[in-house]
PDB file of N, CA, C, O and CB in Angstrom:
ATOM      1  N   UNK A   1      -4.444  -8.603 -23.523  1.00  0.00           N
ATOM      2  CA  UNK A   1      -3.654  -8.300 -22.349  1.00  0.00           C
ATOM      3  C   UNK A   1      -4.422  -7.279 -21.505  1.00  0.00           C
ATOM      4  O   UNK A   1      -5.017  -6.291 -21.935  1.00  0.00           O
ATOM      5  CB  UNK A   1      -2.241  -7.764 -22.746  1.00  0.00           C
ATOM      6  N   UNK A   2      -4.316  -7.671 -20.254  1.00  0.00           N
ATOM      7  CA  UNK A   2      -4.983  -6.661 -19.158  1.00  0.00           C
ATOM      8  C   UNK A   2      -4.164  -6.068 -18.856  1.00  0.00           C
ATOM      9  O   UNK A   2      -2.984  -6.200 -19.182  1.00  0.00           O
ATOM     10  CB  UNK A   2      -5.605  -7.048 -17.987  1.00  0.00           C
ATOM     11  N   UNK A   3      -4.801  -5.032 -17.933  1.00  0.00           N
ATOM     12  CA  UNK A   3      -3.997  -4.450 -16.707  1.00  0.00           C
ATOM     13  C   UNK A   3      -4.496  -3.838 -15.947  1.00  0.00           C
ATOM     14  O   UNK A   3      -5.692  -3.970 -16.205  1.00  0.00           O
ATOM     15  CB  UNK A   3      -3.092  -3.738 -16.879  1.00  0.00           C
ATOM     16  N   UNK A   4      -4.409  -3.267 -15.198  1.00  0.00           N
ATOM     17  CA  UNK A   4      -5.060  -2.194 -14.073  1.00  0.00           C
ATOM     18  C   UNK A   4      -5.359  -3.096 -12.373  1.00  0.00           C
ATOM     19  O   UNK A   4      -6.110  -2.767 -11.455  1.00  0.00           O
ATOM     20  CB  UNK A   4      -6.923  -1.545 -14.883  1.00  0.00           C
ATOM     21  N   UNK A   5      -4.686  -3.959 -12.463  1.00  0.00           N
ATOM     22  CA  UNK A   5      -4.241  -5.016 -11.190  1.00  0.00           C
ATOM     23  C   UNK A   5      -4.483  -3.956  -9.905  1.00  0.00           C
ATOM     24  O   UNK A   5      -5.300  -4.031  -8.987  1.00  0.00           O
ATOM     25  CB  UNK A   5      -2.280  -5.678 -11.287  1.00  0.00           C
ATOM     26  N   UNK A   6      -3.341  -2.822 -10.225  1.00  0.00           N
ATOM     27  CA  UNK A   6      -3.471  -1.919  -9.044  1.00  0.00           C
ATOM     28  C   UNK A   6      -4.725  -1.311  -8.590  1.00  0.00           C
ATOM     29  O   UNK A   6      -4.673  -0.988  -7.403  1.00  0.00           O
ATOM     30  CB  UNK A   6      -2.687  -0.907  -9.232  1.00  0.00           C
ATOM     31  N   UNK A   7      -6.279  -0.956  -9.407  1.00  0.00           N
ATOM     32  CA  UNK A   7      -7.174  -0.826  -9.335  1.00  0.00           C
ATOM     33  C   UNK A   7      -8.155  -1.730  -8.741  1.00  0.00           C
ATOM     34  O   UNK A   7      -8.996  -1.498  -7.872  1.00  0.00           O
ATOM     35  CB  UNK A   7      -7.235  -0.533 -10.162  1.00  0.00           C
ATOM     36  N   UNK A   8      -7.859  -2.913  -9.440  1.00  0.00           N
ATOM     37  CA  UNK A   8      -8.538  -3.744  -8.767  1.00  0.00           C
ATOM     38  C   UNK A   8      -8.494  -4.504  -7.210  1.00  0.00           C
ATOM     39  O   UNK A   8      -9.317  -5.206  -6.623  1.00  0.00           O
ATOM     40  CB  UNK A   8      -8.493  -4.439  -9.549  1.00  0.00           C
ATOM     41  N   UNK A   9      -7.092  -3.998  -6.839  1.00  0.00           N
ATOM     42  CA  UNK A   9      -6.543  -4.052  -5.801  1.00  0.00           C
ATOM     43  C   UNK A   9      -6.697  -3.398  -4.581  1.00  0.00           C
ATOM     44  O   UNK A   9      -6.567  -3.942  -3.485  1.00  0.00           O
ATOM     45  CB  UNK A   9      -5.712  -3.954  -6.076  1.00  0.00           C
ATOM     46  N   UNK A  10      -7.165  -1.416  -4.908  1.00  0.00           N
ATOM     47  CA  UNK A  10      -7.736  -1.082  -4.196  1.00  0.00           C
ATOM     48  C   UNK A  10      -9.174  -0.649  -3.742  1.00  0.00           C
ATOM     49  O   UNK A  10      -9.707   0.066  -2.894  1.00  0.00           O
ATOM     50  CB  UNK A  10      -7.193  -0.680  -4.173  1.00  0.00           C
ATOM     51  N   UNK A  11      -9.497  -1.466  -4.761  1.00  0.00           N
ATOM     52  CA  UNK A  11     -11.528  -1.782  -4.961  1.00  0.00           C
ATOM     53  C   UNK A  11     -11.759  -2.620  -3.720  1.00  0.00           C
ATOM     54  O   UNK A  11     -12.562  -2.316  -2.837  1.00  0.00           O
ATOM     55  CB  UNK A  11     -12.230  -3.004  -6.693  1.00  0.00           C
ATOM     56  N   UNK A  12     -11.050  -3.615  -3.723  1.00  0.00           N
ATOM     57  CA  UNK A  12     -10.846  -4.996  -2.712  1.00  0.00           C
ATOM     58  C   UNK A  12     -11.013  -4.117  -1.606  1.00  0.00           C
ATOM     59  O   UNK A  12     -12.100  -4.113  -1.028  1.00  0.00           O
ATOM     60  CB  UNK A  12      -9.232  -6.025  -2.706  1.00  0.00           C
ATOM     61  N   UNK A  13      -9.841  -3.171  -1.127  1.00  0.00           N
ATOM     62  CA  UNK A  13      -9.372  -2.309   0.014  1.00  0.00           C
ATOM     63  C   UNK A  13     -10.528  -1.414  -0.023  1.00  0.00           C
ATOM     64  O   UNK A  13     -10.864  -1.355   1.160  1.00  0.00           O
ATOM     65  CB  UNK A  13      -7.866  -1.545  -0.143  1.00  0.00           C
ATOM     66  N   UNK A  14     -11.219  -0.785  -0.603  1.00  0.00           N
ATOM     67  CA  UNK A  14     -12.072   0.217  -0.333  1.00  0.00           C
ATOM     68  C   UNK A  14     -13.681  -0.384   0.137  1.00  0.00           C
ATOM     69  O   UNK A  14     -14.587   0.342   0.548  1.00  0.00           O
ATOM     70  CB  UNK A  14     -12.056   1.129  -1.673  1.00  0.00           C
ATOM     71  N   UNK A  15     -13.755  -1.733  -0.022  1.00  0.00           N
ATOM     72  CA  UNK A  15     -15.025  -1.980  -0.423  1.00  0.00           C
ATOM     73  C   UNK A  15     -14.935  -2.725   1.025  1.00  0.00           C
ATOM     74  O   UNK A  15     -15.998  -2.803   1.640  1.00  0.00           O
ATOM     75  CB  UNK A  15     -15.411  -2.767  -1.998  1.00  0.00           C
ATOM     76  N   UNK A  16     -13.669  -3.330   1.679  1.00  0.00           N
ATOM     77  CA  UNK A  16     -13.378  -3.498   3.198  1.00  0.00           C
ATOM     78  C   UNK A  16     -13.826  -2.493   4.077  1.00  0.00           C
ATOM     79  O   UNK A  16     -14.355  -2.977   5.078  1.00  0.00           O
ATOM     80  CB  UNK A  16     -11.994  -3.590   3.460  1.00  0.00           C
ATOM     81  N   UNK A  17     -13.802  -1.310   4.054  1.00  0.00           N
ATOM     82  CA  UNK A  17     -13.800  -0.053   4.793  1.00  0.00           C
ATOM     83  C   UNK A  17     -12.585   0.513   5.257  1.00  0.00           C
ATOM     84  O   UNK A  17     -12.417   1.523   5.941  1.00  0.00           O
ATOM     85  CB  UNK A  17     -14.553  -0.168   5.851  1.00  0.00           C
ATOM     86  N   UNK A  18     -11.692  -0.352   4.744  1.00  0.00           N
ATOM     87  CA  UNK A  18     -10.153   0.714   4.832  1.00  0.00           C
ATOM     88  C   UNK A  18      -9.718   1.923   4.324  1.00  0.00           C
ATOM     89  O   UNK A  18      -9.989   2.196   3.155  1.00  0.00           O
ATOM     90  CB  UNK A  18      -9.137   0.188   4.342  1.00  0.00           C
ATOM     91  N   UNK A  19      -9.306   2.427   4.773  1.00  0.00           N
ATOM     92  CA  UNK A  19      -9.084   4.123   4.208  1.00  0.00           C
ATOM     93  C   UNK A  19      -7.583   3.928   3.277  1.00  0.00           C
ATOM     94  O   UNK A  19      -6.553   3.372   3.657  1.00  0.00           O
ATOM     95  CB  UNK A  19      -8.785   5.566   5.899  1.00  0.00           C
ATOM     96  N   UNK A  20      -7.835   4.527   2.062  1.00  0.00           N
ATOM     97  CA  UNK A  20      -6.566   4.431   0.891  1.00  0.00           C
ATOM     98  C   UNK A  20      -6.294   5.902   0.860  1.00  0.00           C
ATOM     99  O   UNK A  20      -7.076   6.744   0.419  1.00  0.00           O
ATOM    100  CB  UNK A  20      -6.997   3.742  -0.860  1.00  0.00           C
ATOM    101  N   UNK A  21      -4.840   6.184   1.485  1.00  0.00           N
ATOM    102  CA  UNK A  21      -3.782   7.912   1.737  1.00  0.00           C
ATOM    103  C   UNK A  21      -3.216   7.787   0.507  1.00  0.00           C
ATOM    104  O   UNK A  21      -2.489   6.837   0.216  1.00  0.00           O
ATOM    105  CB  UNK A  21      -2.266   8.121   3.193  1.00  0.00           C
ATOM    106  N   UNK A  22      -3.579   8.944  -0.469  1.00  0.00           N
ATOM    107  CA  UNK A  22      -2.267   9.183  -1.252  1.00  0.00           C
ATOM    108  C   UNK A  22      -0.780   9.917  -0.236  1.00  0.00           C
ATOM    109  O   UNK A  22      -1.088  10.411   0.848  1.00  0.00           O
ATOM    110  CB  UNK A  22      -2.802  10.376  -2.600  1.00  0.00           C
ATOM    111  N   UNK A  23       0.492   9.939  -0.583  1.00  0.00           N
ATOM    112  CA  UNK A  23       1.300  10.509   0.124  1.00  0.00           C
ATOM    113  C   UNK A  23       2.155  10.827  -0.908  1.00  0.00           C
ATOM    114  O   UNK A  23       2.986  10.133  -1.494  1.00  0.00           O
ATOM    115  CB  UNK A  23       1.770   9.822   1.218  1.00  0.00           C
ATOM    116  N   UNK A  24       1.826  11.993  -1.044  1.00  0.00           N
ATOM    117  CA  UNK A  24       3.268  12.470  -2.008  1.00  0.00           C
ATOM    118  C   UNK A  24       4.650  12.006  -2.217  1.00  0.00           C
ATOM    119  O   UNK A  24       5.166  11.604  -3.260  1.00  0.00           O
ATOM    120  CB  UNK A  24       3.659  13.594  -1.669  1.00  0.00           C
ATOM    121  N   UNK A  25       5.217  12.147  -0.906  1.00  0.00           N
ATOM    122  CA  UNK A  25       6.476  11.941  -0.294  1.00  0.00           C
ATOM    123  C   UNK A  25       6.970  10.662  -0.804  1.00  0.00           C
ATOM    124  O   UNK A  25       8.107  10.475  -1.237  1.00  0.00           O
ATOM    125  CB  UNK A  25       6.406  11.966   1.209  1.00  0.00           C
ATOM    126  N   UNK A  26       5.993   9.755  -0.719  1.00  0.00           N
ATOM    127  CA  UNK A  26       6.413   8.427  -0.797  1.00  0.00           C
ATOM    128  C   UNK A  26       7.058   7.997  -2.501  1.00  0.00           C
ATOM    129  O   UNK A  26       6.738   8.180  -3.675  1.00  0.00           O
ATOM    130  CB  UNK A  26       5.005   7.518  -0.314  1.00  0.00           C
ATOM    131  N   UNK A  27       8.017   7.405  -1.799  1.00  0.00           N
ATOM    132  CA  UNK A  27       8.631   6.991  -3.301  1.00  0.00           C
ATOM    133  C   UNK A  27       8.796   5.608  -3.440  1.00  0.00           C
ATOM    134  O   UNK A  27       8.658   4.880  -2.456  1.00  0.00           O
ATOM    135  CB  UNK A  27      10.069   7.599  -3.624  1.00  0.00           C
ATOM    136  N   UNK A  28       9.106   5.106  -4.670  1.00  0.00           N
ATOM    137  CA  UNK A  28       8.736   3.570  -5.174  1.00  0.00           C
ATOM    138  C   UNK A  28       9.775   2.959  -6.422  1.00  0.00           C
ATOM    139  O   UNK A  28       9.962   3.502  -7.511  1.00  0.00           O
ATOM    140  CB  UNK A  28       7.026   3.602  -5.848  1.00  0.00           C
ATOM    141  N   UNK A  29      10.268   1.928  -6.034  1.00  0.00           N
ATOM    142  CA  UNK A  29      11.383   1.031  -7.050  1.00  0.00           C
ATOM    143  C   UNK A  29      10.595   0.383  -7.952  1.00  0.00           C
ATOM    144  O   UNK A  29       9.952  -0.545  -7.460  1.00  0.00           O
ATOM    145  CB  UNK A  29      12.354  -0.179  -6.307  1.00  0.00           C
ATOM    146  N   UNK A  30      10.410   0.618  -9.359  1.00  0.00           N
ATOM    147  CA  UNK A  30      10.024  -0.848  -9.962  1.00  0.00           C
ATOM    148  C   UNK A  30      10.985  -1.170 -10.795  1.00  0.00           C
ATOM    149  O   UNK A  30      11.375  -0.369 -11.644  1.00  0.00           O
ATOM    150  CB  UNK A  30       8.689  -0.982 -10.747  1.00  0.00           C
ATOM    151  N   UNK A  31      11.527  -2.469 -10.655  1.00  0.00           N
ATOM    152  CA  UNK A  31      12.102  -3.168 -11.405  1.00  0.00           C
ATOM    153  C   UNK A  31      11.953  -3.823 -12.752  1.00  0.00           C
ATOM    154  O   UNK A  31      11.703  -5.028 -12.760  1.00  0.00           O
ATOM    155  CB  UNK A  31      12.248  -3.728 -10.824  1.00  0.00           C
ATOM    156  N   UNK A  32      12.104  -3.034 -14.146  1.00  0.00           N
ATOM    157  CA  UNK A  32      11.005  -3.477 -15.391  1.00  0.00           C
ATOM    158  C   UNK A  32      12.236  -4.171 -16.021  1.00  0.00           C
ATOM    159  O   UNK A  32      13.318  -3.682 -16.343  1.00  0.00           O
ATOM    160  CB  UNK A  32      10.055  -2.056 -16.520  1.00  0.00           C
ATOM    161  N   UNK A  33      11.648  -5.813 -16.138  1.00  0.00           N
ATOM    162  CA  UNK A  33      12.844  -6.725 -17.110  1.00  0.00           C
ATOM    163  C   UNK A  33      12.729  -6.476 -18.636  1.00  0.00           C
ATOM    164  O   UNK A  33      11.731  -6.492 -19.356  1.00  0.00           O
ATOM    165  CB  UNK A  33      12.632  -8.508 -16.949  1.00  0.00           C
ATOM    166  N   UNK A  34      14.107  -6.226 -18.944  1.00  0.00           N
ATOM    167  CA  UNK A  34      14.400  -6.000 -20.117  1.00  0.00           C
ATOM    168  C   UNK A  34      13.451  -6.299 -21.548  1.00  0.00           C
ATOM    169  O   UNK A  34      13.492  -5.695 -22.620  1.00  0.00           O
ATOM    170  CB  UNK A  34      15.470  -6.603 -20.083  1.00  0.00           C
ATOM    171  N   UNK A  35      12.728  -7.276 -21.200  1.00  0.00           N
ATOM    172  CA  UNK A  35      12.037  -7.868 -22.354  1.00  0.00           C
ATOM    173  C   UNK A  35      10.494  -7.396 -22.098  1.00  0.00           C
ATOM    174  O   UNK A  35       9.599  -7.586 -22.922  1.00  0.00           O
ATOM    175  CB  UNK A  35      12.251  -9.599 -22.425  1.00  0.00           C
ATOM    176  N   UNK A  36      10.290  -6.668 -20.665  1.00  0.00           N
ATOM    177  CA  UNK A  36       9.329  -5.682 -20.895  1.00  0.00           C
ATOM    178  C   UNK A  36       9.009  -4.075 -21.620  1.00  0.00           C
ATOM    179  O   UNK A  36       7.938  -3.471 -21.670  1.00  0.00           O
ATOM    180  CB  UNK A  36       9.158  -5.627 -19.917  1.00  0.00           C
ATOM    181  N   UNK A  37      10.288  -3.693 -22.109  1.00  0.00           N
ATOM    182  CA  UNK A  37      10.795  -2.939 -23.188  1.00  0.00           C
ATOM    183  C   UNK A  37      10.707  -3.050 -23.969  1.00  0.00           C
ATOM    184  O   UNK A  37      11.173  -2.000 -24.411  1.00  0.00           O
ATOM    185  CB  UNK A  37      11.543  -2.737 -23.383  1.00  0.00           C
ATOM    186  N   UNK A  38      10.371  -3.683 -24.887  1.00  0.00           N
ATOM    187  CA  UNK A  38      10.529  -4.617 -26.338  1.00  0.00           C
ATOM    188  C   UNK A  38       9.476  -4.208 -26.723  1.00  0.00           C
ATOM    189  O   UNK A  38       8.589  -4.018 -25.891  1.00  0.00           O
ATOM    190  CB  UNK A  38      10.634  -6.294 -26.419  1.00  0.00           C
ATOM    191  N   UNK A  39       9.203  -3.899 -28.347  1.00  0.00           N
ATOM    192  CA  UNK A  39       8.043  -4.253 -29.132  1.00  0.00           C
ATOM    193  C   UNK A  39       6.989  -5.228 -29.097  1.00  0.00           C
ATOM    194  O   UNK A  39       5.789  -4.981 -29.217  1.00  0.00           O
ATOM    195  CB  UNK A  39       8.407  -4.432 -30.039  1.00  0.00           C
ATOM    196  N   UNK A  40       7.532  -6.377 -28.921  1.00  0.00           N
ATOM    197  CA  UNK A  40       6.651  -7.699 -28.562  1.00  0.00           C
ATOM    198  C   UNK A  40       6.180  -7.908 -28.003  1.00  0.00           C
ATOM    199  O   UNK A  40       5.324  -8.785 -28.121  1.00  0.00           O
ATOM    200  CB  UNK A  40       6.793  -8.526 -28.404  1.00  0.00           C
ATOM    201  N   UNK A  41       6.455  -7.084 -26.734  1.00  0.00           N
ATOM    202  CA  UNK A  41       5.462  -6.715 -25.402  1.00  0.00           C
ATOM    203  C   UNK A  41       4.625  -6.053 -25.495  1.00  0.00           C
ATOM    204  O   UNK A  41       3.445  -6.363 -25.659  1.00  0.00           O
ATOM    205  CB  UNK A  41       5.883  -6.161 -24.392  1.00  0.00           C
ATOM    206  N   UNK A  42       5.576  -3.928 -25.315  1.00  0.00           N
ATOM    207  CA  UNK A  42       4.365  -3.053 -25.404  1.00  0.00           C
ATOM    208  C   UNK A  42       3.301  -3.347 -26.457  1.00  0.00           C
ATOM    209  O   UNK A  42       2.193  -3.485 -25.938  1.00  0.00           O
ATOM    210  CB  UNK A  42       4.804  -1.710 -25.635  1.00  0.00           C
ATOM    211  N   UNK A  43       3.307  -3.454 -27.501  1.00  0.00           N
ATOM    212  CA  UNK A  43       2.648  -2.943 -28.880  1.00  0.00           C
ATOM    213  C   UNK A  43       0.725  -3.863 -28.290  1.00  0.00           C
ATOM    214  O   UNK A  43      -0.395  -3.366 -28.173  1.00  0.00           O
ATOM    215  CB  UNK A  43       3.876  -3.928 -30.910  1.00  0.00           C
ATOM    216  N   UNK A  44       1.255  -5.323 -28.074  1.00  0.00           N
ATOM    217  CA  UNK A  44      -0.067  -6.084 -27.006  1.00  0.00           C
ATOM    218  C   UNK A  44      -0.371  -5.161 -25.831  1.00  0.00           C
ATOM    219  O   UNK A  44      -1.506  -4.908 -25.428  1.00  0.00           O
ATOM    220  CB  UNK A  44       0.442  -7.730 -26.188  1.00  0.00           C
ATOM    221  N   UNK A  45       0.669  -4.728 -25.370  1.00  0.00           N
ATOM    222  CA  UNK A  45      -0.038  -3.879 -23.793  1.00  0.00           C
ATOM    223  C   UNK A  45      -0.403  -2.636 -24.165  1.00  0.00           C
ATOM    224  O   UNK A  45      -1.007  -2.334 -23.136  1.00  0.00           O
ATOM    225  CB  UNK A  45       1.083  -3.581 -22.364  1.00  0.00           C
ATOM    226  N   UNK A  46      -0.498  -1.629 -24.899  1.00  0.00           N
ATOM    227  CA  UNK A  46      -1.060  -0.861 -25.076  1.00  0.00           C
ATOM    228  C   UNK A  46      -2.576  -0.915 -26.185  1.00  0.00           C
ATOM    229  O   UNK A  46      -3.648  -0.363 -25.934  1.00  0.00           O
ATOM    230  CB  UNK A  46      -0.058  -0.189 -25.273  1.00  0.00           C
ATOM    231  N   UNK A  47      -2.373  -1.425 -26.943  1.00  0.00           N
ATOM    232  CA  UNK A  47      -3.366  -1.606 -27.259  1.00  0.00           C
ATOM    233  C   UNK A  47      -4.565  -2.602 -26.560  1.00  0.00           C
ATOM    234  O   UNK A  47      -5.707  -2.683 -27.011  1.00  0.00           O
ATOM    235  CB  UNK A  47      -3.025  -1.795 -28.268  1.00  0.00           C
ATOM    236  N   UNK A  48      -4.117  -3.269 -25.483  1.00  0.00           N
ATOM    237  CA  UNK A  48      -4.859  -3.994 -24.112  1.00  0.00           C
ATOM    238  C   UNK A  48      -5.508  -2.853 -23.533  1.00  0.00           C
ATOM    239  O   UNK A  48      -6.597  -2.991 -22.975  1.00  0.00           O
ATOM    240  CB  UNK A  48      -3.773  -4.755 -22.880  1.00  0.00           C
ATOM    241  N   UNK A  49      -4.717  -1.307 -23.646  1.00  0.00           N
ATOM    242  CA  UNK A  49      -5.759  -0.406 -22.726  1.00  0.00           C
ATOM    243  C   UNK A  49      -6.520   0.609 -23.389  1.00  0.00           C
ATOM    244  O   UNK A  49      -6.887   1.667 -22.877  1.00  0.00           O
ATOM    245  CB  UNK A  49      -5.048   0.368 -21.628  1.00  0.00           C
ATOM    246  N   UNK A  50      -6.759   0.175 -24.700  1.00  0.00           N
ATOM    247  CA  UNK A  50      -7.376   0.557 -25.734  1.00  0.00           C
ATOM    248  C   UNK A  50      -8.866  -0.006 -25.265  1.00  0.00           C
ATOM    249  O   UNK A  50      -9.843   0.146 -25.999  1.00  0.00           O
ATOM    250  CB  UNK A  50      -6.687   0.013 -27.109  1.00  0.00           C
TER     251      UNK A  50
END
C-alpha cells in the first residue's frame, strides 16, 4: 500500500512554476469511511510507510 498522493501532487504543481502558500487559517473536512478505521486497513497502511 502507498501513499503520499498529496506529495506527489504538489511535485506536479511545483515543477509547473506555480507557487504552493501554506495558510494557517485554512481549514479542511475529511470524510474517513468507517472501514478505514479498522485493523484490516491500518495495520497494511502503516506498515506501507515503513
Amino acid at each position: 500500500m502507498v501513499t503520499g498522493e498529496d506529495t506527489e501532487a504538489l511535485t506536479y504543481i511545483q515543477r509547473r512554476g506555480w507557487e504552493i502558500w501554506y495558510n494557517p487559517a485554512m481549514t479542511m473536512w475529511h470524510k474517513i469511511p468507517a472501514w478505514r478505521l479498522q485493523r484490516e486497513y491500518l495495520i497494511p497502511f502503516f506498515k506501507g510507510l515503513a
